[in-house]
C-alpha positions in Angstrom: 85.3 -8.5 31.5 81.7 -7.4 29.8 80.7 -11.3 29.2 77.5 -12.2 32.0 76.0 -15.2 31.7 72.3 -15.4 33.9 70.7 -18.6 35.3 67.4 -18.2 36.1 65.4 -20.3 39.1 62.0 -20.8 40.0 58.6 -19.3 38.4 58.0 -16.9 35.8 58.4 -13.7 37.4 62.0 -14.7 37.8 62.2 -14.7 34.4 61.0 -11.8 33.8 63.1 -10.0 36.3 66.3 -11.9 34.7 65.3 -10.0 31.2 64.7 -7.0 32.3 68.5 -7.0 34.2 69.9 -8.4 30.9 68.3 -5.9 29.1 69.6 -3.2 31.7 73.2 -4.9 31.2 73.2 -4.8 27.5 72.7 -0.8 27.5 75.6 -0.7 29.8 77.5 -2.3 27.2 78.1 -6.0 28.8 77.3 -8.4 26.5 74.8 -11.4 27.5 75.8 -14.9 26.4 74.4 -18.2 26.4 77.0 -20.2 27.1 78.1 -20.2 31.0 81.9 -21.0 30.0 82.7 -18.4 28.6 81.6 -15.4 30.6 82.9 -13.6 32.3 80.5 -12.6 34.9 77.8 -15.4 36.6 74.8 -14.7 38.1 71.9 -16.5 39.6 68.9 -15.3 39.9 67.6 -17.9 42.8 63.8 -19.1 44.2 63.6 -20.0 47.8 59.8 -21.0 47.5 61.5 -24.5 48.0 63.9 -25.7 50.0 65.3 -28.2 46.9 65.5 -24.8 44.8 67.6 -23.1 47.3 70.0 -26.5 47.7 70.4 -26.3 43.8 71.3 -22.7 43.5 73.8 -23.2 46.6 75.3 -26.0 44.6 75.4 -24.0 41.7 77.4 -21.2 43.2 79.7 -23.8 44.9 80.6 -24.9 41.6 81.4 -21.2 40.7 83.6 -20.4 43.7 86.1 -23.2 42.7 86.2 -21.3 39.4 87.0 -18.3 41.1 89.8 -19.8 43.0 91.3 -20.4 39.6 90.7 -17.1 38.0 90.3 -14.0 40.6 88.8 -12.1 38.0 85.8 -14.2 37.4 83.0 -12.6 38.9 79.8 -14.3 40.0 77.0 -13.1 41.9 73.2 -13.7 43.5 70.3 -12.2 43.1 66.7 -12.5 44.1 64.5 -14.1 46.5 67.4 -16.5 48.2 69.5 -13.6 48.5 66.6 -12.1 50.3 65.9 -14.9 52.4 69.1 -15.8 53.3 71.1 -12.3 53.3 74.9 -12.2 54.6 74.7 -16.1 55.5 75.4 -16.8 51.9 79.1 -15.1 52.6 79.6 -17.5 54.7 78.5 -20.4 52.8 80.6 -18.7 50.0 83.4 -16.7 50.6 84.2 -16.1 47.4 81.0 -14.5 46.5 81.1 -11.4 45.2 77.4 -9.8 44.6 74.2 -10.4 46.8 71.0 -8.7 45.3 67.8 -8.4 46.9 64.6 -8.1 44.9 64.3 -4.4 44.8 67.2 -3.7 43.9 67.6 -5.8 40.5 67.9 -2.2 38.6 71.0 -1.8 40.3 73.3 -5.1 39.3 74.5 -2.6 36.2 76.1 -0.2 38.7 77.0 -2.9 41.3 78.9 -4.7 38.4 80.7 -1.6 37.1 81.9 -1.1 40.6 83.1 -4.5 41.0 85.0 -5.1 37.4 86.8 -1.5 38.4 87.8 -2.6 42.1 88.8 -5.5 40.7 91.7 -3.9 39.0 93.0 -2.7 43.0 91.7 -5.4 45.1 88.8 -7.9 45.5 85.2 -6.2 46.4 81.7 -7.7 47.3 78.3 -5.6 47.3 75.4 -6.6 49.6 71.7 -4.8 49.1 68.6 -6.1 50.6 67.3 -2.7 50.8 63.6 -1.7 50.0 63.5 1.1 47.1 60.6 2.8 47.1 58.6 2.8 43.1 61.6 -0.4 42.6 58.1 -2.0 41.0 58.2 0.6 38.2 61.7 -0.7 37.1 60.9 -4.2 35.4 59.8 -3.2 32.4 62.8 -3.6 30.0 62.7 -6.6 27.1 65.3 -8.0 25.6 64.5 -8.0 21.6 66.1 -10.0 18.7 65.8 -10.4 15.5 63.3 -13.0 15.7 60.2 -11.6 16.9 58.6 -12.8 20.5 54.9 -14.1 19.8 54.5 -14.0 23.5 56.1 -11.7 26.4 55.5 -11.4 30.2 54.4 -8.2 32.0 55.4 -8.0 36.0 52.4 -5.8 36.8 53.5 -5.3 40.6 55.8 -6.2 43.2 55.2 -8.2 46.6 52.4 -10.0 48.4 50.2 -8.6 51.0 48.9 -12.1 52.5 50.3 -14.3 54.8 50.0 -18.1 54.1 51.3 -20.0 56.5 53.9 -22.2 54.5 55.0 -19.3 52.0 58.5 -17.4 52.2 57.3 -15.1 49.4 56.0 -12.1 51.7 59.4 -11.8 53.3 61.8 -12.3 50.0 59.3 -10.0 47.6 58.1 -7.3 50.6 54.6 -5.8 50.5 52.6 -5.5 47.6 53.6 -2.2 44.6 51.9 -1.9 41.9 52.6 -0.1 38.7 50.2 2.6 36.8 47.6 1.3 34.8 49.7 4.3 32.1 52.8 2.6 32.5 51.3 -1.2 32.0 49.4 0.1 29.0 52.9 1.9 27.3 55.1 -1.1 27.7 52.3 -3.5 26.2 51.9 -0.9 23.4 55.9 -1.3 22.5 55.8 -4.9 22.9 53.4 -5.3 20.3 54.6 -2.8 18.1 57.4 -5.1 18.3 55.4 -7.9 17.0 54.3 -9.7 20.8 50.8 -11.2 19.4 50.1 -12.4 23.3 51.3 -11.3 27.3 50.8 -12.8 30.1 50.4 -10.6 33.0 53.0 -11.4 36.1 51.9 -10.9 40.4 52.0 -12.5 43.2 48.8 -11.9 43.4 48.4 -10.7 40.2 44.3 -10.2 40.8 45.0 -8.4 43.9 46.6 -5.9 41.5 45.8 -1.6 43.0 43.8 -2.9 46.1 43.9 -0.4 48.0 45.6 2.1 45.7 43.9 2.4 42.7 40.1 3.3 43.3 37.3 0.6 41.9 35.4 2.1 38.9 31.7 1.3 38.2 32.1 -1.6 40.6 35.1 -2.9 39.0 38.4 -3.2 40.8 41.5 -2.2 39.2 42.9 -5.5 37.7 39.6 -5.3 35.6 40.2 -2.2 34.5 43.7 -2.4 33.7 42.4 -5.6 31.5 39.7 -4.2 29.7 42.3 -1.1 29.3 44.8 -3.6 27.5 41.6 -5.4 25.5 41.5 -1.8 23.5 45.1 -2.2 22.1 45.5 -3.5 18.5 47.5 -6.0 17.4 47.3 -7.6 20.6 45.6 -11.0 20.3 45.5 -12.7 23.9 46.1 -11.9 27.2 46.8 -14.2 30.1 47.6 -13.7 33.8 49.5 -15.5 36.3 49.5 -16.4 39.9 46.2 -15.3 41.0 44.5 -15.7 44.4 40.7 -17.4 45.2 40.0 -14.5 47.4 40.5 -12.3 44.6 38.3 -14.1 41.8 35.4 -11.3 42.1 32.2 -11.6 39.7 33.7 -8.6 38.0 36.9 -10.7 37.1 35.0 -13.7 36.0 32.7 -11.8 33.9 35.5 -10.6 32.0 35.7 -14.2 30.7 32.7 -13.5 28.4 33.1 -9.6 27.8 36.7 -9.4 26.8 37.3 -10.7 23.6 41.4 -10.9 23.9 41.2 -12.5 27.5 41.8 -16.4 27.4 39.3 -18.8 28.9 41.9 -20.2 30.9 42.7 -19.9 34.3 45.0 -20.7 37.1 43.1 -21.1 40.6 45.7 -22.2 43.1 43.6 -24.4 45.8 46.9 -25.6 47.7 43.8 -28.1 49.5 40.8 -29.4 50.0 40.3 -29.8 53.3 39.0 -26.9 55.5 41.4 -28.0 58.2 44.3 -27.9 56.4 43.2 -24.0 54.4 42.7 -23.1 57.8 46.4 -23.9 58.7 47.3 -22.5 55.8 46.1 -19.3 56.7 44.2 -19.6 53.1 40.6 -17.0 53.8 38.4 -19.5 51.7 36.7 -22.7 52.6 36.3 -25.8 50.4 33.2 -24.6 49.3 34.2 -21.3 48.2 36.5 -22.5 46.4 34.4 -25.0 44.4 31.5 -22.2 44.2 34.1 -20.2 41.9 35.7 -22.9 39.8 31.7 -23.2 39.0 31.3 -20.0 38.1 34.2 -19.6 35.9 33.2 -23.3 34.3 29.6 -21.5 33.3 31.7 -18.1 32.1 32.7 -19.9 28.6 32.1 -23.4 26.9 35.9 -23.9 26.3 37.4 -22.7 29.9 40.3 -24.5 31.2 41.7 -24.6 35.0 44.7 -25.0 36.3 45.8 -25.6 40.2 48.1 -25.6 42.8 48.3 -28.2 45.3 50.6 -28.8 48.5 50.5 -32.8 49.6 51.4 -33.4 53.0 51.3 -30.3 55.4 51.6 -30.4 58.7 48.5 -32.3 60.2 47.2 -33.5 56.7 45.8 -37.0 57.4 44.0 -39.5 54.8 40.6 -38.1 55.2 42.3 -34.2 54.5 43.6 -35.7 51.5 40.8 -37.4 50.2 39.3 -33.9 50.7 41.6 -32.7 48.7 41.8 -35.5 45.7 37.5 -35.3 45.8 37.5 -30.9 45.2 40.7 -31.7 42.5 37.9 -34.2 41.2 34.8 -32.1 41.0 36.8 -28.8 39.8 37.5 -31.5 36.8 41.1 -29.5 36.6 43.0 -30.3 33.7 46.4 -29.0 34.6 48.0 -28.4 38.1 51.1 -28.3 39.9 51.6 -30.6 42.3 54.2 -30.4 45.4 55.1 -32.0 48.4 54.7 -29.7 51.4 58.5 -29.1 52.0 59.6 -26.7 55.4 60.9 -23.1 54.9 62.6 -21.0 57.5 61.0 -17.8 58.4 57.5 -18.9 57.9 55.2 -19.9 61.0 54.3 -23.5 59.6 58.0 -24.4 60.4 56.7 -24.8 64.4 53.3 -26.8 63.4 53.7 -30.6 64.5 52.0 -33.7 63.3 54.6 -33.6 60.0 53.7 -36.2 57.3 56.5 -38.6 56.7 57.9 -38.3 53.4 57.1 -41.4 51.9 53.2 -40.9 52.2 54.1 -37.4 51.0 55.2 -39.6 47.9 52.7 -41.8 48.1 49.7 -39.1 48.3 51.8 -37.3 45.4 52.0 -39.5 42.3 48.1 -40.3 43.3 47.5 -37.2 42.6 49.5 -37.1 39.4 48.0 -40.1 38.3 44.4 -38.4 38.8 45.7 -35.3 37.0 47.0 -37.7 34.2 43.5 -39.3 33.5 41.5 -36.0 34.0 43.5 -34.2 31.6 43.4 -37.1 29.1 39.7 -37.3 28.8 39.2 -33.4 28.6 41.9 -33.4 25.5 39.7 -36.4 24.4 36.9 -34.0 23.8 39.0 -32.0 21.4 39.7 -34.5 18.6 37.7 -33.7 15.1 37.1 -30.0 16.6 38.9 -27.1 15.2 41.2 -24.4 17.5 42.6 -21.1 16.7 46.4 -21.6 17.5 48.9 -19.1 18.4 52.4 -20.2 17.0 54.7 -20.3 19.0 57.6 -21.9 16.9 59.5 -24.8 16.1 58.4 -28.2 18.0 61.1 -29.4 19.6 60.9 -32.9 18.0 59.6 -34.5 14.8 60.3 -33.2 10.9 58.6 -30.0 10.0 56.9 -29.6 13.5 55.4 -27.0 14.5 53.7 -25.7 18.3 51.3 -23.3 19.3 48.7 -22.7 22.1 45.0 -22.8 22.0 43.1 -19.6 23.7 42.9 -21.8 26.4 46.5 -23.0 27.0 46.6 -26.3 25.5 49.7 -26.9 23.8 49.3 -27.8 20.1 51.1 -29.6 17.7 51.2 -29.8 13.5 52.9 -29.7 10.5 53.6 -26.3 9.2 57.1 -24.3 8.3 58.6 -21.6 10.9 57.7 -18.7 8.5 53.7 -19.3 10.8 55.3 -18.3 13.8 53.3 -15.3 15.1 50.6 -16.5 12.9 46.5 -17.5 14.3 45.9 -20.9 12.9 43.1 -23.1 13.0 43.9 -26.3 13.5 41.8 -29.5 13.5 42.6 -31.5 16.2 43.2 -35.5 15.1 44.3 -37.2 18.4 45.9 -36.1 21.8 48.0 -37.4 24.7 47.1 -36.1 28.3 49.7 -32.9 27.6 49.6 -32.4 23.6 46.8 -31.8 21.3 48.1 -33.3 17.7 46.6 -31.6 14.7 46.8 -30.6 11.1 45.9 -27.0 9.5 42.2 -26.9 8.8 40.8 -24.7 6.0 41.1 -21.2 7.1 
C-alpha cells in the first residue's frame, strides 16, 4: 500500500509543491510511480484559478471513486488550492474521498497517509485540513533527484498573495503573503546546483513582492533585489528566472538588475490582464494603461535582447469593443512576444462574481483567437529577427520529435532547436539560428 501516484493541475507552483510532497513521501518510504494504474495511493494536486480546471479535477476524482468502490483499499486524495476553495463540499461531491489538503498543510500528506493506510486495516478514515501553519512557507524546499541530472529547477520563494484583484480566487486558496529567508533561499539553490541545476526559476504569487514589509530595503533596494543579486554570487549557477510577478512591483531597482546581473535573463513576464483603464479599474489592478506601458519601455531599454511575456483576461464584466481595442492596441505597442491568453471565466468567492454587463461567450471567443492571432504574427516577426544570429543555449534535453534532436532555451526564453546528441544536456551552446516558426528557433551548433 506504499505506491502514490500525483497528478499535478494548474501553474508552476503546483508543481513545485507536488515535488516537494513526493519528495517528502519517498523519505517516508512510499514509492512514487508514474503510472496511475498501478498505485496504490492517488492524489491530485488541483488549481481553482479556473472554473474548467476545477471541473477537470472533479472529473478526475469521479473516475477514482468508482475505483474505490471496487477496491476499498485504494486510497485517493486532494490537495491544494480546490481543496482550499471548496473545503468539506468535496465530501459531498465525493463520498468516497479520503484526504482533503489545504495549501499549508502539503508537509503533512506523509503523516495524513500513514494514518489512513493504518486505519484502513480497522475501518475506513478520511482527513480534512484547511488550517493555516504558521512558517508552512519554509516547508517547500525538498527536490526530487535522479540519476539524470535537472538542468533547470523551480524555487517557491514565498507563500500567498497580499492583493486583491477582483476576478482572482488565489488570495483565499494561498492565504496572505510568507516569505522565506534570504539564508534559506540561498542554501537550497546552493544544493541544487551542487546537484548539477545550471538554471532556477524563482516561484510567487507575486514573486517581486517578495519581503515587503518584512525584510528591510537595503541601499534603496527592496528585498527581491537583494535576494537576486545574493543568488548572482553562487557558482555554477548559470541563469536565473522568476515567475508570476506584479506591475506594481516592477521598481527601477528590479529593472536595473536587467543590466547589472550577469546570471539574470533578459526576459520577463509582465501580466497586464488589460488595456483599458476601465476594465484595471474593475479589476482592482493599481496601475493605469500608461503605467503599464511606461514600464514595458523601461525594461525594453534595460537590454538589446529582452523578451516579454503577458497575461491577458478577454471578456470581463463590462469589457466592450472599444475596452478591447484598448487592450489589443497596449498588447501592440508592448510588441509582446509571448502571452497567455484567457477568457474571463466566473469564480465563487471573488467580488467580480456580482459585476453585471457579462460578455456573452461567443465574443469572448471571438475577441480570444484575435488576440492569438495578433500574438501569432508578433512573435513571428521578433523570432524573424534571430535567423543568421548566434545564441547561447541552455540544453535542456531531447526534442521531443525529429532524429538526433535536441532543445534548449535562449537567455531570453526562446525555445531552441538542433542537432546535437543527449550527452549536451546541461551544456551552454551557441547556436546559430537558420530559420524559426512563431514558437521555435531552428538552429545548428556554431563554432564555439
Amino acid at each position: 500500500m506504499n505506491r502514490v501516484f500525483i497528478k499535478t493541475y494548474g501553474c508552476q507552483m503546483n508543481e513545485r509543491d507536488s515535488e516537494a510532497v513526493a519528495c517528502k513521501l519517498q523519505e517516508r518510504g512510499y514509492e512514487i510511480v508514474k503510472n496511475e494504474e498501478v498505485a496504490d495511493v492517488v492524489l491530485l494536486n488541483t488549481c481553482s484559478v479556473r472554473d474548467q480546471a476545477e471541473q477537470k479535477a472533479i472529473g478526475k476524482a469521479g473516475h477514482l471513486s468508482k475505483r474505490k468502490r471496487k477496491n476499498q483499499k485504494f486510497i485517493f486524495g486532494i490537495m491544494g488550492c480546490m481543496a482550499q476553495n471548496r473545503g468539506e463540499e468535496l465530501f459531498d461531491l465525493l463520498p468516497d474521498l479520503d484526504l482533503v489538503v489545504g495549501t499549508q498543510k502539503f508537509h503533512r500528506v506523509p503523516e495524513y497517509l500513514d494514518e489512513i493506510t493504518e486505519e484502513h486495516t480497522l475501518k475506513p478514515k478520511n482527513i480534512f485540513n484547511l488550517d493555516t501553519e504558521e512558517f508552512s512557507q519554509e516547508e517547500i524546499r525538498e527536490h526530487v533527484y535522479t540519476q539524470v541530472a535537472k538542468v533547470s529547477a523551480f524555487v517557491s520563494i514565498m507563500q500567498g498573495c497580499n492583493m486583491k484583484c477582483s476576478f482572482c480566487i488565489v488570495p483565499k486558496t494561498r492565504g496572505k503573503e510568507r516569505y522565506r529567508s534570504i539564508d534559506s533561499i540561498e542554501v537550497e539553490v546552493q544544493d541544487l546546483v551542487d546537484r548539477g541545476v545550471r538554471e532556477i526559476t524563482l516561484l510567487g504569487q507575486i514573486v517581486n513582492a517578495y519581503g515587503r514589509g518584512s525584510i528591510p530595503r537595503k541601499n534603496g533596494k527592496s528585498p527581491f533585489v537583494q535576494l537576486l543579486e545574493r543568488l548572482n554570487k553562487i557558482d555554477g549557477l548559470y541563469r536565473i528566472r522568476f515567475t508570476s510577478p506584479h506591475p506594481t512591483s516592477f521598481g527601477d531597482d528590479l529593472i536595473e538588475c536587467y543590466n547589472n546581473l550577469s546570471k539574470l535573463c533578459e526576459y520577463a513576464h509582465l501580466p497586464m490582464q488589460s488595456g483599458s483603464d476601465k476594465i484595471l479599474k474593475l479589476m482592482n489592478r493599481p496601475y493605469s494603461r500608461m503605467r503599464f506601458l511606461e514600464i514595458t519601455k523601461k525594461l525594453r531599454n534595460s537590454h538589446p535582447d529582452m523578451r516579454l511575456s503577458t497575461d491577458v483576461i478577454l471578456g470581463f464584466p463590462g469589457e466592450n469593443e472599444d475596452d478591447y481595442a484598448l487592450t489589443k492596441s497596449a498588447f501592440q505597442e508592448a510588441g509582446f512576444e509571448m502571452a497567455f491568453i484567457f477568457k474571463y471565466s466566473e469564480r465563487s468567492g471573488t467580488p467580480a462574481v456580482n459585476f453585471v454587463d457579462s460578455v456573452p461567450q461567443e465574443i469572448k471567443e471571438e475577441r480570444n483567437q484575435n488576440l492569438l492571432s495578433l500574438l501569432k504574427n508578433q512573435s513571428f516577426v521578433a523570432n524573424k529577427l534571430s535567423i543568421n544570429r548566434s545564441f547561447e543555449v541552455l540544453v535542456e534535453g531531447k526534442a521531443k520529435r525529429g532524429v538526433d534532436k535536441m532543445v534548449g532555451r535562449t537567455r531570453c526564453n526562446r525555445r531552441v532547436v538542433f542537432k546535437g546528441t543527449e550527452k549536451m544536456n546541461g551544456e551552454l551552446l551557441n547556436i546559430l539560428i537558420k530559420d524559426v516558426t512563431s514558437t521555435t528557433l531552428l538552429g545548428d551548433i556554431s563554432a564555439q
